[in-house]
N, C-alpha and C positions, 0 to 999 in steps of 0.2 A: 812493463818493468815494474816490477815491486817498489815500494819507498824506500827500502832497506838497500837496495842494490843502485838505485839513484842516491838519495843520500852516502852513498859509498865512494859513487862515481864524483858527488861535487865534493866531497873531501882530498881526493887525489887530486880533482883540478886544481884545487886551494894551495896542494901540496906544489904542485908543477911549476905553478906559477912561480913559486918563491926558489925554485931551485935556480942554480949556475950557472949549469950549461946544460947540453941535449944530454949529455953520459949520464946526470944527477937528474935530470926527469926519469926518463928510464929507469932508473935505478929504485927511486920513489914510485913509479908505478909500478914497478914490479916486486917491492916491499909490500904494498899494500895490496896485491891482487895475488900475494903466496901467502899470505894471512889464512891460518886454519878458519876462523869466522866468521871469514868474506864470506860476502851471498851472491856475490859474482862466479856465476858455474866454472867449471876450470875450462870446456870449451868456449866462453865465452871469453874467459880471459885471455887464452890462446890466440884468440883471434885480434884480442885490441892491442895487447903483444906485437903480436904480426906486425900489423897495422904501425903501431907507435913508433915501430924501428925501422918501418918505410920513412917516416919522416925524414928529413934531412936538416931541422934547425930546431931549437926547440922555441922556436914562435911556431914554427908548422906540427909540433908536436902537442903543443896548448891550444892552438884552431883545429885540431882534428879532434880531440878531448872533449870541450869547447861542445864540440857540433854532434858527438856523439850521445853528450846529456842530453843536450837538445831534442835529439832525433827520440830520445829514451822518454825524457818530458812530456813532448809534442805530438809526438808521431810523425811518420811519412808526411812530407810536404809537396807535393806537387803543383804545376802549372793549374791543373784547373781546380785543386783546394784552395785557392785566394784567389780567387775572385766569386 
């Protein structure tokens, strides 16, 4: 993932976090992922989309967020990469 598309991603988390309720995350992530110049692909967006509205609380909506810069940062983490 590009910096531009990470750095994107932690300004929505920033955003999330500060929101209400689940209806006000969703609604902030998906202000900022219908943004003409997001560098978040639109199938990409689609998908965290997807994804965010599986959630069911917006604590599980912020740890899926959360995990998803993560994954974006880091990379795949599996059982035999730590150790």
């Amino acid at each position: 993932m590009s910096n531009a598309k990470s750095s994107t991603l932690r300004v929505i988390i920033e955003n999330v976090y500060s929101a209400k309720d689940h209806a006000n995350g969703i609604q902030i992530l998906m202000a900022h992922l219908e943004k003409p110049d997001c560098p978040i692909r639109s199938l990409e967006a689609i998908g965290i989309v997807m994804r965010a509205k599986q959630c069911p609380t917006l604590l599980a909506l912020q740890k899926y967020l959360t995990n998803s810069w993560f994954r974006y940062e880091m990379g795949p983490v599996n059982r035999r990469s730590r150790y």
